[in-house]
PyMOL Python script that loads the backbone (N, CA, C, O; Angstrom):
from pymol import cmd

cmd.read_pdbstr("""\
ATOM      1  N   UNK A   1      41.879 -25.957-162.588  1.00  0.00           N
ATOM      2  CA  UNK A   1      43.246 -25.537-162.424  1.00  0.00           C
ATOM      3  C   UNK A   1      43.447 -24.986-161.019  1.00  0.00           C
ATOM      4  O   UNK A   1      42.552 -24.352-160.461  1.00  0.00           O
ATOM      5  N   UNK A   2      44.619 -25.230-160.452  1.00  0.00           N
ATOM      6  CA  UNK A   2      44.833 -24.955-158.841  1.00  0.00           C
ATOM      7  C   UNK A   2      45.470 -23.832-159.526  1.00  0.00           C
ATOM      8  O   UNK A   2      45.800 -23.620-160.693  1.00  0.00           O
ATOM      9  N   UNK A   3      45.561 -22.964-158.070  1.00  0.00           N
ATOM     10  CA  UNK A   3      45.860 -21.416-157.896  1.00  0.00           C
ATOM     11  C   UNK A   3      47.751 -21.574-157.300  1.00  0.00           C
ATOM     12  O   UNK A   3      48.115 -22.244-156.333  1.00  0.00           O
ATOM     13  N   UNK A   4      48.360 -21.019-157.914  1.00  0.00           N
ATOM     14  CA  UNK A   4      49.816 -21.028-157.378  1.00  0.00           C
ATOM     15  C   UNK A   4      49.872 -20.694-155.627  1.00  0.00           C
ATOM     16  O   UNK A   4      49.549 -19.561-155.270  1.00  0.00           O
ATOM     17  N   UNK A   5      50.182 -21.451-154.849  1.00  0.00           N
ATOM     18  CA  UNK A   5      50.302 -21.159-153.188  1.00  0.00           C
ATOM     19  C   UNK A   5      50.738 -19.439-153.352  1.00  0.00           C
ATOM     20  O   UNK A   5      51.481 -18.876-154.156  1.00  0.00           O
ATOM     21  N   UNK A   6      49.915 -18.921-152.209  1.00  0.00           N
ATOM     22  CA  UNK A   6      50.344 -17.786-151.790  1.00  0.00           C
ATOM     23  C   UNK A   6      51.247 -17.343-150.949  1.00  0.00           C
ATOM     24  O   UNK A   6      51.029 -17.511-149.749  1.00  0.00           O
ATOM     25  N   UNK A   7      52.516 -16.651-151.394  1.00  0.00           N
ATOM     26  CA  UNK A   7      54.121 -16.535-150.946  1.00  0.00           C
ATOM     27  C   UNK A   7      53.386 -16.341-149.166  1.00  0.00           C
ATOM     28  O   UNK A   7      52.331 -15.775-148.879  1.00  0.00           O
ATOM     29  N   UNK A   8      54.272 -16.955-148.315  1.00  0.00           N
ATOM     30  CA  UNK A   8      54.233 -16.611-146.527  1.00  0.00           C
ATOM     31  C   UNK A   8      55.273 -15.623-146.770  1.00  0.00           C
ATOM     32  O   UNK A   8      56.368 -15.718-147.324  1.00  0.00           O
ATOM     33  N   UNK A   9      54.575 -14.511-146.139  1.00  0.00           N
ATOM     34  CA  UNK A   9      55.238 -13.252-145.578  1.00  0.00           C
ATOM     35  C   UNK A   9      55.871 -13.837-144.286  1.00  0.00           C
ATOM     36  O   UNK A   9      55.433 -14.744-143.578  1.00  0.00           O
ATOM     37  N   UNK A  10      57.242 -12.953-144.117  1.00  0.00           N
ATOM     38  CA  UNK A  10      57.036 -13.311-142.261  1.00  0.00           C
ATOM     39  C   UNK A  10      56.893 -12.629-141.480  1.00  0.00           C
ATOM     40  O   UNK A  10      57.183 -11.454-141.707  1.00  0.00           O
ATOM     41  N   UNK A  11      56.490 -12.920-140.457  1.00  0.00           N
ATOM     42  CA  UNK A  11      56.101 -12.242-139.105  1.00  0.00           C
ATOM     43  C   UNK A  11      56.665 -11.034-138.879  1.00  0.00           C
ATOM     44  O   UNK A  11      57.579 -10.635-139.600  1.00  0.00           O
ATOM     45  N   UNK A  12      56.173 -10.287-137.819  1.00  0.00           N
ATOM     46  CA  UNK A  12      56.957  -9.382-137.305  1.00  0.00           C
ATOM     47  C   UNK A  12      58.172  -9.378-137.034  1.00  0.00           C
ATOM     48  O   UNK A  12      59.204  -8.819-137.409  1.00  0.00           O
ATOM     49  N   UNK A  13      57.709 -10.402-136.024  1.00  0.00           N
ATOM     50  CA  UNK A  13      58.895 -10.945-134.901  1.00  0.00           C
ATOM     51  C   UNK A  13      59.995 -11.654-135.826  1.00  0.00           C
ATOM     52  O   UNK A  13      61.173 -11.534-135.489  1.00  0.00           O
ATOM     53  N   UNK A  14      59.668 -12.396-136.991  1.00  0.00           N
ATOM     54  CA  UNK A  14      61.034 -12.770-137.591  1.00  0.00           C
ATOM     55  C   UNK A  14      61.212 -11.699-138.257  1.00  0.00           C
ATOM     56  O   UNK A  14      61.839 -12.148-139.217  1.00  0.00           O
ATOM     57  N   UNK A  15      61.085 -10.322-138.483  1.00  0.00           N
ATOM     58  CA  UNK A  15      61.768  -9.709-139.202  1.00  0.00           C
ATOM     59  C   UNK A  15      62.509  -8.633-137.908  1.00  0.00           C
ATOM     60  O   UNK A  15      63.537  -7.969-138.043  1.00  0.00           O
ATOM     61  N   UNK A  16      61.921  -8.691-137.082  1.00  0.00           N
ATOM     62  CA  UNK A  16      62.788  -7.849-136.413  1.00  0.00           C
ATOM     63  C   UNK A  16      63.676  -8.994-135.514  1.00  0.00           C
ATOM     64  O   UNK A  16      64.681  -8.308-135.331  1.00  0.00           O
ATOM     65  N   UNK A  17      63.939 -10.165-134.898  1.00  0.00           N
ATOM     66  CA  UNK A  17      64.983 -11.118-135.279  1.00  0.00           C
ATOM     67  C   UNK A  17      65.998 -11.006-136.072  1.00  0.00           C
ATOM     68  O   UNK A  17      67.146 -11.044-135.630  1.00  0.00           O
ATOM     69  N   UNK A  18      65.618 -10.790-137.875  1.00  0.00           N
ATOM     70  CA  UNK A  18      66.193 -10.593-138.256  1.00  0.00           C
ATOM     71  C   UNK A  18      67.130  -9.114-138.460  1.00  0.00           C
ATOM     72  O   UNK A  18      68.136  -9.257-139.156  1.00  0.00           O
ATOM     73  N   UNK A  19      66.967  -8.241-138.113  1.00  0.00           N
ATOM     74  CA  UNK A  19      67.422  -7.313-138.207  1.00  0.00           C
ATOM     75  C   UNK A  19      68.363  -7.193-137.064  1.00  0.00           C
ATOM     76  O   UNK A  19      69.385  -6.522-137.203  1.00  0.00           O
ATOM     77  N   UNK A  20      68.020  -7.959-135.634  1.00  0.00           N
ATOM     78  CA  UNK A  20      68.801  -8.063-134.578  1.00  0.00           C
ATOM     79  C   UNK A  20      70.186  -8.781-134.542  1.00  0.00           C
ATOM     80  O   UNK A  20      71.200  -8.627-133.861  1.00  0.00           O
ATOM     81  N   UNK A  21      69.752  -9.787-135.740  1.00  0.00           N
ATOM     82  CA  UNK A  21      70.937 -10.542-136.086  1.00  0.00           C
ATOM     83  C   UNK A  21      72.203  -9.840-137.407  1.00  0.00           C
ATOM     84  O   UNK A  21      73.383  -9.988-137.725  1.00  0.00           O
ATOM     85  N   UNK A  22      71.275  -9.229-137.721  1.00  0.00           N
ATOM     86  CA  UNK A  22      72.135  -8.140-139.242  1.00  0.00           C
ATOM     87  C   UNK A  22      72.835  -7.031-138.020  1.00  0.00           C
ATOM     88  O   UNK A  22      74.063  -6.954-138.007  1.00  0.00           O
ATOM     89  N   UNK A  23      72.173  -6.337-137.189  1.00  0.00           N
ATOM     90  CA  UNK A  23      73.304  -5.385-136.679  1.00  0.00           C
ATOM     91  C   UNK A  23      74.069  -6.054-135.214  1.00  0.00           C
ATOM     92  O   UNK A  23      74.646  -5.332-134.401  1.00  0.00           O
ATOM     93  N   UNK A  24      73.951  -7.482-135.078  1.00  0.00           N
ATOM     94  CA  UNK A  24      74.834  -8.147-134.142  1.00  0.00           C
ATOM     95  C   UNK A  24      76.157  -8.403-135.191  1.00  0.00           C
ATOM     96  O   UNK A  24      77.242  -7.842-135.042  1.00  0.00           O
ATOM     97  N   UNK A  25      75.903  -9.175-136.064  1.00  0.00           N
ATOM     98  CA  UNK A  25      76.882  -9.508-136.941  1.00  0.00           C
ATOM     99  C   UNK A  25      77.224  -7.958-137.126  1.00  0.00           C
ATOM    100  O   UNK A  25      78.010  -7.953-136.179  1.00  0.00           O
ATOM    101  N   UNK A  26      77.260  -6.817-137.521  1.00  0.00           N
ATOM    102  CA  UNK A  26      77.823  -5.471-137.889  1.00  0.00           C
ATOM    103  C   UNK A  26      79.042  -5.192-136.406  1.00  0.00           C
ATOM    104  O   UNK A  26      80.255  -5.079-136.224  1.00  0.00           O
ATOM    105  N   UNK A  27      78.031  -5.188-135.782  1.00  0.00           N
ATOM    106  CA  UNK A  27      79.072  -4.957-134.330  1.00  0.00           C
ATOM    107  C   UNK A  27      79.968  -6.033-134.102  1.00  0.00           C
ATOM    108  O   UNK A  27      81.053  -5.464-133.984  1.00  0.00           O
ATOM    109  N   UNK A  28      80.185  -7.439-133.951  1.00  0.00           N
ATOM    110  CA  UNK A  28      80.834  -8.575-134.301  1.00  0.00           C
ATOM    111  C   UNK A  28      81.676  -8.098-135.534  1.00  0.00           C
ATOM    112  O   UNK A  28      82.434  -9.048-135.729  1.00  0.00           O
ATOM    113  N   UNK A  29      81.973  -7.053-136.551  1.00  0.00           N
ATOM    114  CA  UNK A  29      82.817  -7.252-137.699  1.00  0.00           C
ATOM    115  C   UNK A  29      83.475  -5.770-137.010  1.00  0.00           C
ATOM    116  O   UNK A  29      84.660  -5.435-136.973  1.00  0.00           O
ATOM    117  N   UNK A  30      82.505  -5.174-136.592  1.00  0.00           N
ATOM    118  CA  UNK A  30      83.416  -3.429-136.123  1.00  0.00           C
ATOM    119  C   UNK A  30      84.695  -3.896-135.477  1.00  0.00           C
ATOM    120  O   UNK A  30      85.879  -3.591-135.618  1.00  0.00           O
ATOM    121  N   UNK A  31      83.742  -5.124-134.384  1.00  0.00           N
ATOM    122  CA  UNK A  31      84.792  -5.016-132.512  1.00  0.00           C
ATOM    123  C   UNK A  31      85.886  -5.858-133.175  1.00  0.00           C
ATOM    124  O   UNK A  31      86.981  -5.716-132.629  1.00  0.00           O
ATOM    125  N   UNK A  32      85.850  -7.185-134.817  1.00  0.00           N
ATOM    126  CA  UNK A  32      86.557  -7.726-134.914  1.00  0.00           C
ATOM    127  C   UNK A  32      87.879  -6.850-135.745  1.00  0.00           C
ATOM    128  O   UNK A  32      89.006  -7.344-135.752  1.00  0.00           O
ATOM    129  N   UNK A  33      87.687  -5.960-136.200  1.00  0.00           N
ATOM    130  CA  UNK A  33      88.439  -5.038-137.356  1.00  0.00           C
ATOM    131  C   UNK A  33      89.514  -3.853-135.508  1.00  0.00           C
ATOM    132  O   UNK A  33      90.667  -3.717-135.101  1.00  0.00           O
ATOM    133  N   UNK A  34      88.143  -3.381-135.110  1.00  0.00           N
ATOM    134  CA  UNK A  34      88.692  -2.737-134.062  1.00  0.00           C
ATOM    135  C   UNK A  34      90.341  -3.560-133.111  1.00  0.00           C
ATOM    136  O   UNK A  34      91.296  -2.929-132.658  1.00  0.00           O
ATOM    137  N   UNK A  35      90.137  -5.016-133.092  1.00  0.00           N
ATOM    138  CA  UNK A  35      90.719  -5.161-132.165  1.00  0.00           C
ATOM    139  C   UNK A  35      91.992  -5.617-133.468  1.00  0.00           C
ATOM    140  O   UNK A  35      92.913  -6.235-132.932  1.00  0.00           O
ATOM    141  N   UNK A  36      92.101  -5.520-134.279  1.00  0.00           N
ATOM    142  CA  UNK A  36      92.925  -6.012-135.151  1.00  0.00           C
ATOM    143  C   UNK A  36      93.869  -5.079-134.942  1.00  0.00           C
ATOM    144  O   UNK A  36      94.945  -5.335-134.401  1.00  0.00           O
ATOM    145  N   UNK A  37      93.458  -3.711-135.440  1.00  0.00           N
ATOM    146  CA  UNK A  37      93.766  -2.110-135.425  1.00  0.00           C
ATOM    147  C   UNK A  37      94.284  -1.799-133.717  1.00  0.00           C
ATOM    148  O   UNK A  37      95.080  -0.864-133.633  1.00  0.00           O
ATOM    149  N   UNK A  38      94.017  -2.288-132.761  1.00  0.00           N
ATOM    150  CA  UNK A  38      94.574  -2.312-131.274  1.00  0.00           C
ATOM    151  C   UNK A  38      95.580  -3.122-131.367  1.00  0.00           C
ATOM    152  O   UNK A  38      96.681  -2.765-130.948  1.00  0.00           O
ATOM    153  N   UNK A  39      95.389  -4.350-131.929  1.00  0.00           N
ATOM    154  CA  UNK A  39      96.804  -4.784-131.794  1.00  0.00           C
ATOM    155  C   UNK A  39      98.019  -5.063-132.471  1.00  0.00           C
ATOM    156  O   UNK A  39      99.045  -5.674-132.174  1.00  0.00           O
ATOM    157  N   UNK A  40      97.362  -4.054-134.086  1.00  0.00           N
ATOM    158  CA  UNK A  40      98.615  -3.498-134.752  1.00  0.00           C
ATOM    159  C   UNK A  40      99.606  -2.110-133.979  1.00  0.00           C
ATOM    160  O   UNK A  40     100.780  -1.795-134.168  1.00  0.00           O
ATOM    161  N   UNK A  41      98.815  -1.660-133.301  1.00  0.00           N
ATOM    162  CA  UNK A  41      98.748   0.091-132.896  1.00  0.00           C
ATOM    163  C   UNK A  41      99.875   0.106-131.562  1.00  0.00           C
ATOM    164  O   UNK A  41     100.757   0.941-131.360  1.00  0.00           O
ATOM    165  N   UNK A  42      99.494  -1.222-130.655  1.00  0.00           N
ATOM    166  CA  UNK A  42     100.270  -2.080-129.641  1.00  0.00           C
ATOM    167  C   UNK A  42     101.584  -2.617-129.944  1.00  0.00           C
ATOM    168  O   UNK A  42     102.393  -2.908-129.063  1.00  0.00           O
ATOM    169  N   UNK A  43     101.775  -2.733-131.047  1.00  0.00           N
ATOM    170  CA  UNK A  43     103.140  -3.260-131.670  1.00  0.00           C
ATOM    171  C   UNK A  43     103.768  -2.283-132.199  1.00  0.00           C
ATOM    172  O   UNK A  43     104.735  -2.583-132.899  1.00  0.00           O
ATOM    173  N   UNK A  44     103.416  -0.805-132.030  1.00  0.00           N
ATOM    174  CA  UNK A  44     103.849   0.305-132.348  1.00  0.00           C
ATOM    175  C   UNK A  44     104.463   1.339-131.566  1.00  0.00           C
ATOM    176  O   UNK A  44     103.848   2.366-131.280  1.00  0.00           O
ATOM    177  N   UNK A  45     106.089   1.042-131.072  1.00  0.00           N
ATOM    178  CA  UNK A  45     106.296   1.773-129.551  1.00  0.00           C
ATOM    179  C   UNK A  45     105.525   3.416-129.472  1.00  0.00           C
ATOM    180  O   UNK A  45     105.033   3.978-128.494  1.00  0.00           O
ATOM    181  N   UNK A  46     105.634   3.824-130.698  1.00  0.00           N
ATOM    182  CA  UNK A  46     105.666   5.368-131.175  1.00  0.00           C
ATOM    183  C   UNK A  46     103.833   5.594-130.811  1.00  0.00           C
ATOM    184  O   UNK A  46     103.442   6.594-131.413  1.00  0.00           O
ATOM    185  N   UNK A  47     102.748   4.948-130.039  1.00  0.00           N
ATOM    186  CA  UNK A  47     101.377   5.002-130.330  1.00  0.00           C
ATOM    187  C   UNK A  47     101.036   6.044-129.426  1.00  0.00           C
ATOM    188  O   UNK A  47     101.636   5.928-128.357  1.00  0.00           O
ATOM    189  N   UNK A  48     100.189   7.135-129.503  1.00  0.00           N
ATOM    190  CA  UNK A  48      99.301   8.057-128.625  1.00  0.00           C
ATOM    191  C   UNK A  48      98.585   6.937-127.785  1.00  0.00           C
ATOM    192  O   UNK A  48      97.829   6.016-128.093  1.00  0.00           O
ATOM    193  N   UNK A  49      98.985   7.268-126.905  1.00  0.00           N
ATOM    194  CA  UNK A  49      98.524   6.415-125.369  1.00  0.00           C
ATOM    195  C   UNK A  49      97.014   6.624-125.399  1.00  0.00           C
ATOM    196  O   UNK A  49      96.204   5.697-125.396  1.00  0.00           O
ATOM    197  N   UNK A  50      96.675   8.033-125.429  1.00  0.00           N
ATOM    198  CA  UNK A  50      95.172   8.412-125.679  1.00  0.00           C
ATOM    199  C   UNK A  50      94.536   7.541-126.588  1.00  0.00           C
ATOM    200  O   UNK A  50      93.835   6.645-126.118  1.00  0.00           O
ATOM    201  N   UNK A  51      94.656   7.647-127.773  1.00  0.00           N
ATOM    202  CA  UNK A  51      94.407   7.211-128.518  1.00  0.00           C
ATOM    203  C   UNK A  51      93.880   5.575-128.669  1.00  0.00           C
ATOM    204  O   UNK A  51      92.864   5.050-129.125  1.00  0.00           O
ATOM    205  N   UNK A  52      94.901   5.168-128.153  1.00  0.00           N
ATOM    206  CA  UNK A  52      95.077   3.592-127.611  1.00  0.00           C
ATOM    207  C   UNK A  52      93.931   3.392-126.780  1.00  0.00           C
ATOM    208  O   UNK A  52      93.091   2.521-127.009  1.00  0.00           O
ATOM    209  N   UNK A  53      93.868   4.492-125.448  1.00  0.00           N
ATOM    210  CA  UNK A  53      92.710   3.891-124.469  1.00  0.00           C
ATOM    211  C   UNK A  53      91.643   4.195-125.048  1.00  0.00           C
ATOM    212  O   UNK A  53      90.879   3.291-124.708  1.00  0.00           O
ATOM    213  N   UNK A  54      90.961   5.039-125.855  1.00  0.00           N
ATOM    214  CA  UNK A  54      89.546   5.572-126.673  1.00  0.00           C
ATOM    215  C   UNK A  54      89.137   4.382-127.457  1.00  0.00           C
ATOM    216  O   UNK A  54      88.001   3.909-127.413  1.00  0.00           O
ATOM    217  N   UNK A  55      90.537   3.713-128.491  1.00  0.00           N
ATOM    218  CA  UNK A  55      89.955   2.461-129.311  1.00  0.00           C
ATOM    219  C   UNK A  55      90.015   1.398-128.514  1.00  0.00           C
ATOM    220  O   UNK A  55      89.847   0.361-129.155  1.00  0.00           O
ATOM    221  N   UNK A  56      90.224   1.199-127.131  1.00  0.00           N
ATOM    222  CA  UNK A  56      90.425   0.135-126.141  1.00  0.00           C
ATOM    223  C   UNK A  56      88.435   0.355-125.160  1.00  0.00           C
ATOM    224  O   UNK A  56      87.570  -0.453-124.819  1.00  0.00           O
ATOM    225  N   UNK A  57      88.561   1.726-125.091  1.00  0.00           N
ATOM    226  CA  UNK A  57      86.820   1.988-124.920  1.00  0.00           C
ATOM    227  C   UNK A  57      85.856   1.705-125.593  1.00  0.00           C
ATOM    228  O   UNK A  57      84.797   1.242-125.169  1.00  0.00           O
ATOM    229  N   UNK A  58      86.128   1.956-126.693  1.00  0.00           N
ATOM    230  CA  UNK A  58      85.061   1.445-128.190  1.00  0.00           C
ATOM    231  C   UNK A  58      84.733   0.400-128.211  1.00  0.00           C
ATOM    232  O   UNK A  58      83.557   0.140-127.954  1.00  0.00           O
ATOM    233  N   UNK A  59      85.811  -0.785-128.584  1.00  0.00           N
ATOM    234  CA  UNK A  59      86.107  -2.035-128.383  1.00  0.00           C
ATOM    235  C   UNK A  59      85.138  -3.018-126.877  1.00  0.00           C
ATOM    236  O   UNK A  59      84.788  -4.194-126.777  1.00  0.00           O
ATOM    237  N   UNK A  60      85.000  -1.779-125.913  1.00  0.00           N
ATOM    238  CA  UNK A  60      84.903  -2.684-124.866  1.00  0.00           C
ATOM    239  C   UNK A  60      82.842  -2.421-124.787  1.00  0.00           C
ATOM    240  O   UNK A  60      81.928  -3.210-124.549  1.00  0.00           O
ATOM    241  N   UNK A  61      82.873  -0.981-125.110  1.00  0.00           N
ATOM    242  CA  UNK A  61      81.359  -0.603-125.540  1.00  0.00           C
ATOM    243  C   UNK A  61      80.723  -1.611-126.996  1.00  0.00           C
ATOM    244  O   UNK A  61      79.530  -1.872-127.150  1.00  0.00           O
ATOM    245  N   UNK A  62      81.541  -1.935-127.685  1.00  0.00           N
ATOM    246  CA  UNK A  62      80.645  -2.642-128.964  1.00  0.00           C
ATOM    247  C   UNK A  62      80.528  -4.104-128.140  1.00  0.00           C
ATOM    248  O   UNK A  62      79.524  -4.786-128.342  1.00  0.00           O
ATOM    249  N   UNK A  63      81.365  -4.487-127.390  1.00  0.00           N
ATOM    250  CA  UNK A  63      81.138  -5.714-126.835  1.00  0.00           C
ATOM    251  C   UNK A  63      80.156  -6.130-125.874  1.00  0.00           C
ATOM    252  O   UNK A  63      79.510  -7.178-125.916  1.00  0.00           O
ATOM    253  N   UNK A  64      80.083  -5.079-124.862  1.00  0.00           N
ATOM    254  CA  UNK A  64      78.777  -4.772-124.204  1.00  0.00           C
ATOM    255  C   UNK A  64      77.497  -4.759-125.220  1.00  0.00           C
ATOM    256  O   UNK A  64      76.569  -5.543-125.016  1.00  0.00           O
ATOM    257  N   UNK A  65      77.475  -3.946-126.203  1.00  0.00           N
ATOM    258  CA  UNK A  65      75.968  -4.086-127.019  1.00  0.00           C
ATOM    259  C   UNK A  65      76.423  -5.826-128.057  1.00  0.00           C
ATOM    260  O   UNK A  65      75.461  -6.541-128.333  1.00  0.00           O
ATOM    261  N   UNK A  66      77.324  -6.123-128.341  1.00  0.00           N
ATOM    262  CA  UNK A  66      77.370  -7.530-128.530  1.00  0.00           C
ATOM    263  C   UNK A  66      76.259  -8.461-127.689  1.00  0.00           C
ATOM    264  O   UNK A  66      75.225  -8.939-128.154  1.00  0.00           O
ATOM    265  N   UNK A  67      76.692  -8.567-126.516  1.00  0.00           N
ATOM    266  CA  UNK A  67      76.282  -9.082-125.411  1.00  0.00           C
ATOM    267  C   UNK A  67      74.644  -8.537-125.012  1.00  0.00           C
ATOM    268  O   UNK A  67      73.884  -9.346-124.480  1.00  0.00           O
ATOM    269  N   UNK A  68      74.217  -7.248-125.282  1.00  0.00           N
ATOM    270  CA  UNK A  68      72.900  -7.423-125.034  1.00  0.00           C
ATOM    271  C   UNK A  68      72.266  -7.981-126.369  1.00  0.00           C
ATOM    272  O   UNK A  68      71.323  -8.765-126.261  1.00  0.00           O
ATOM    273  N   UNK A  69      72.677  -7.662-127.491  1.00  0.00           N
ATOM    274  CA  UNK A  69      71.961  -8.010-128.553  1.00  0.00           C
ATOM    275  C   UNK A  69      71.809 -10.255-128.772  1.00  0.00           C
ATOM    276  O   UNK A  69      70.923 -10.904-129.330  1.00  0.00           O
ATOM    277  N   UNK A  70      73.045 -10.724-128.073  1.00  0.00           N
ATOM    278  CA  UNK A  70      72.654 -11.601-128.044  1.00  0.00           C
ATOM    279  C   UNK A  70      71.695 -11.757-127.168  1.00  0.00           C
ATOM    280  O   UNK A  70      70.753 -12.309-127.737  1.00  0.00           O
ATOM    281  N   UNK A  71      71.389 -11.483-125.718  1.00  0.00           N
ATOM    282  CA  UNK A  71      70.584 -11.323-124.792  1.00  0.00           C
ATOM    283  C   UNK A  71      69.304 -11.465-125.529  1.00  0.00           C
ATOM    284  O   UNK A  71      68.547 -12.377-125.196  1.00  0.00           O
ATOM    285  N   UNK A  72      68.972 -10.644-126.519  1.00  0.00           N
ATOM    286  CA  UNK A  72      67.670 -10.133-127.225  1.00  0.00           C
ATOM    287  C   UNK A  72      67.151 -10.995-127.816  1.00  0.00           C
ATOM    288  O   UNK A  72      65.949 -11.237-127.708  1.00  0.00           O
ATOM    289  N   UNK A  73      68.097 -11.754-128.700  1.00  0.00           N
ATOM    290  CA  UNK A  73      67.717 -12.287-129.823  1.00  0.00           C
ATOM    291  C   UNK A  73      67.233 -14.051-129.039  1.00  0.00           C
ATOM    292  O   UNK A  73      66.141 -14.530-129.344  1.00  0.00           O
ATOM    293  N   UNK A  74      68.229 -14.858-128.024  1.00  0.00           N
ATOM    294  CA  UNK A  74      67.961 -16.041-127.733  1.00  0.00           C
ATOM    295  C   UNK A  74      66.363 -15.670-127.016  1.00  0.00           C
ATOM    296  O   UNK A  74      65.941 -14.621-126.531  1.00  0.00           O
ATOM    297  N   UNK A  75      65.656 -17.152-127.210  1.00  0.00           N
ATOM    298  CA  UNK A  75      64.261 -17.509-127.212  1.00  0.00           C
ATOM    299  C   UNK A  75      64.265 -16.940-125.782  1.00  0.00           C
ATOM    300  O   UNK A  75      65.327 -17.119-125.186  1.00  0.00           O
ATOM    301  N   UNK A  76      63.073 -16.140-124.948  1.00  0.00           N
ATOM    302  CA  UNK A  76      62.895 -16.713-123.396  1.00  0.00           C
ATOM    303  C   UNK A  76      62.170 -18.118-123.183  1.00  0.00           C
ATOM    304  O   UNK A  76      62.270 -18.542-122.032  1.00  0.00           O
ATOM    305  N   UNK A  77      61.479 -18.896-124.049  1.00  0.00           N
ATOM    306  CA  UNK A  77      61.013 -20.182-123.336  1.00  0.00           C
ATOM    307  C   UNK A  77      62.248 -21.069-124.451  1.00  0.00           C
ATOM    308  O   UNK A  77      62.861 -20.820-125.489  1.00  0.00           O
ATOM    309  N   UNK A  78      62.114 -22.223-123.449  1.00  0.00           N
ATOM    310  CA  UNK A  78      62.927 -23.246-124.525  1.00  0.00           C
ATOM    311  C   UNK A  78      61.862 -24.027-125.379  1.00  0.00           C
ATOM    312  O   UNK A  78      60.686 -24.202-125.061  1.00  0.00           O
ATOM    313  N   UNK A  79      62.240 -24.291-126.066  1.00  0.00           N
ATOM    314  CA  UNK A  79      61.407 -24.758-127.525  1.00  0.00           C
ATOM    315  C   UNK A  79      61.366 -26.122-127.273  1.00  0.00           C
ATOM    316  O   UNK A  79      60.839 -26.884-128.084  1.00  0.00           O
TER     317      UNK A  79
END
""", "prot")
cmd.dss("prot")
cmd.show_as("cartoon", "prot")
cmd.util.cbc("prot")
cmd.orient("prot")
């Protein structure tokens, strides 16, 4: 009688991949909700100007770590 294959764990590296890709997609749903909320807030003559530029900062900081986290995650050699 053969022995049932033994489950492949994965790697390090694909699990922390994966985790790079779970809090890219998180920031990708913040900056997408964020900018929704900017440009309901924009259609609102009555808006705290402050207010406006802080969620216009946020927005521009989650996009920056957008941008490194893709940085992170693509291969450095090509495959």
């Amino acid at each position: 009688m053969s022995q049932p294959p033994k489950p492949v764990l994965p790697s390090a590296q694909t699990l922390e991949l994966n985790a790079l890709q779970q809090r890219l997609l998180e920031f990708q749903i913040q900056h997408g909700e964020l900018d929704a909320l900017i440009d309901q807030a924009s259609a609102i003559n009555d808006i705290d100007e402050l207010s406006l530029r802080r969620m216009k900062k946020k927005r521009l900081a989650l996009r920056d770590q957008i941008a490194l986290l893709q940085l992170q995650s693509t291969p450095k050699e090509p495959a």
